[in-house]
C-alpha positions in Angstrom: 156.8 93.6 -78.5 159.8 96.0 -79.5 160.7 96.9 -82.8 164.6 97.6 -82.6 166.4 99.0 -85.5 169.6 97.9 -86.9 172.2 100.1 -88.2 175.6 99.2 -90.2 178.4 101.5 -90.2 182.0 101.5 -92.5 184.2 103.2 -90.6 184.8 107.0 -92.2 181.3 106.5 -93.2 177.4 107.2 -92.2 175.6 104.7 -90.9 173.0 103.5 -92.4 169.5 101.5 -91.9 169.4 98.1 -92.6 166.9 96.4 -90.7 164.1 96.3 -88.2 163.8 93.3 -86.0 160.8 92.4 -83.9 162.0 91.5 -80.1 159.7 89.6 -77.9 162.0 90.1 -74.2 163.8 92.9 -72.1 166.6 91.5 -72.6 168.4 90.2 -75.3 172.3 89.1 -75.7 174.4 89.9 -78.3 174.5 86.1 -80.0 170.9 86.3 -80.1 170.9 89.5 -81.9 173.3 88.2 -84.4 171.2 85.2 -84.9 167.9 87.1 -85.0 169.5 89.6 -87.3 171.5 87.1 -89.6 168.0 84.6 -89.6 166.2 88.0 -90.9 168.7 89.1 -94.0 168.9 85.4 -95.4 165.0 85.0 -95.0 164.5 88.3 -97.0 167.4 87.4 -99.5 165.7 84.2 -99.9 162.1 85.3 -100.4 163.4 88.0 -103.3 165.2 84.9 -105.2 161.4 83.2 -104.8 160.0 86.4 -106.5 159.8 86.6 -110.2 160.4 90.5 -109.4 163.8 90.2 -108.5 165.1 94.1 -108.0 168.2 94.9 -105.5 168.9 92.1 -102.8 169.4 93.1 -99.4 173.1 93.4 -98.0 174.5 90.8 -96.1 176.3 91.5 -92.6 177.9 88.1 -94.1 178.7 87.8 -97.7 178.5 84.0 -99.0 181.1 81.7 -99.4 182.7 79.6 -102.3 179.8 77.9 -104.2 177.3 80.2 -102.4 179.1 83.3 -103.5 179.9 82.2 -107.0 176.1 81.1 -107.8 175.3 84.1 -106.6 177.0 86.6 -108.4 176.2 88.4 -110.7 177.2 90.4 -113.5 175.6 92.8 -116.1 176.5 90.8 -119.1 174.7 87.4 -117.8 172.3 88.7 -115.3 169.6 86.9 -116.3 171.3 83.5 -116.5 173.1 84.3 -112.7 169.5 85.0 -111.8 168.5 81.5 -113.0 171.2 79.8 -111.3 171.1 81.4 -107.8 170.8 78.7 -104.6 169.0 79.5 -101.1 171.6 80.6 -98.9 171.8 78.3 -95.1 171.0 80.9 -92.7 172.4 79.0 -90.0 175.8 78.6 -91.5 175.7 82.7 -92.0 175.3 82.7 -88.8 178.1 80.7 -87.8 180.2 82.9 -90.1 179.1 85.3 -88.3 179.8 84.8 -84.9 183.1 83.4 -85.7 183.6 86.9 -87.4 182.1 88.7 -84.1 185.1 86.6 -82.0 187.4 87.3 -84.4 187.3 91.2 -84.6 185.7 91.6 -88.7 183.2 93.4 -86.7 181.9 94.9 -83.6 178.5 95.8 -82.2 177.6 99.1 -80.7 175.0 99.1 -78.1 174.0 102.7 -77.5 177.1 103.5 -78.1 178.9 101.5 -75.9 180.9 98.2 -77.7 179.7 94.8 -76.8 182.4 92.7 -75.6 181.0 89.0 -75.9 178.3 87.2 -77.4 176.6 86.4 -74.3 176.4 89.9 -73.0 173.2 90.9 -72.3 171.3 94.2 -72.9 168.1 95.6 -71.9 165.5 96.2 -74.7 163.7 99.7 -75.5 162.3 101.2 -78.3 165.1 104.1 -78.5 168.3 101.4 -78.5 170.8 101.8 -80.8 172.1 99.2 -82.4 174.9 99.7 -84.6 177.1 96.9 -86.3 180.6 98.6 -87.2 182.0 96.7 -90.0 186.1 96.6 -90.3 188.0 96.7 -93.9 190.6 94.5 -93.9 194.0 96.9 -94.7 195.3 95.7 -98.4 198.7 93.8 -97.6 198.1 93.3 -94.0 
């Protein structure tokens, strides 16, 4: 078993550590990394909102949508009530999002430095790959 470590980057900024995933093969595609990842975040997310010690939730690669992201929100002036009201987020429709988002350019994945191009490219597994997810920003007006 390989522990590979997942890295986000903005671009014009650091990257930084997000999360260390547990792989089982030599070689792994680029869907299933995004599946393993995305299954991962909403597990953890999930467990925290099962906690009564609820401190800072784990960033998405996929932020919620509509209800999900409303319930979810919070604010400092009704934090505890938010907190009360939050839902389980569907991993499996994160997911989706997030391949639909890999195919449509909102981000890309750097395999030891070198970009994936499809979901079903495959990669070999070590303990030194580099797995970064480059996250895009959306240009205000455009």
């Amino acid at each position: 078993m390989t522990q590979l470590k997942i890295h986000d980057e903005l671009l014009g900024r650091s990257k930084e550590a997000v999360l260390t995933i547990d792989c089982l093969t030599e070689k792994l595609t680029v869907r299933e990394l995004i599946r393993q990842r995305i299954y991962q975040e909403v597990d953890d997310y999930n467990r925290q909102l099962d906690s009564k010690k609820q401190s800072e939730f784990p960033k998405l690669l996929v932020t919620p949508t509509g209800v999900e992201s409303l319930l979810n929100r919070e604010t400092r002036e009704n934090s505890e009530k938010n907190r009360q009201r939050r839902q389980k987020i569907n991993w499996e429709k994160q997911y989706e999002l997030a391949c639909q988002g890999f195919n449509s350019n909102a981000f890309f994945v750097l395999v030891d430095d070198r970009q994936a191009e499809d979901l079903e490219e495959s990669f070999q597994v070590a303990i030194d790959t580099d797995l970064t997810f480059v996250k895009l920003v959306p240009l205000v007006g455009g």
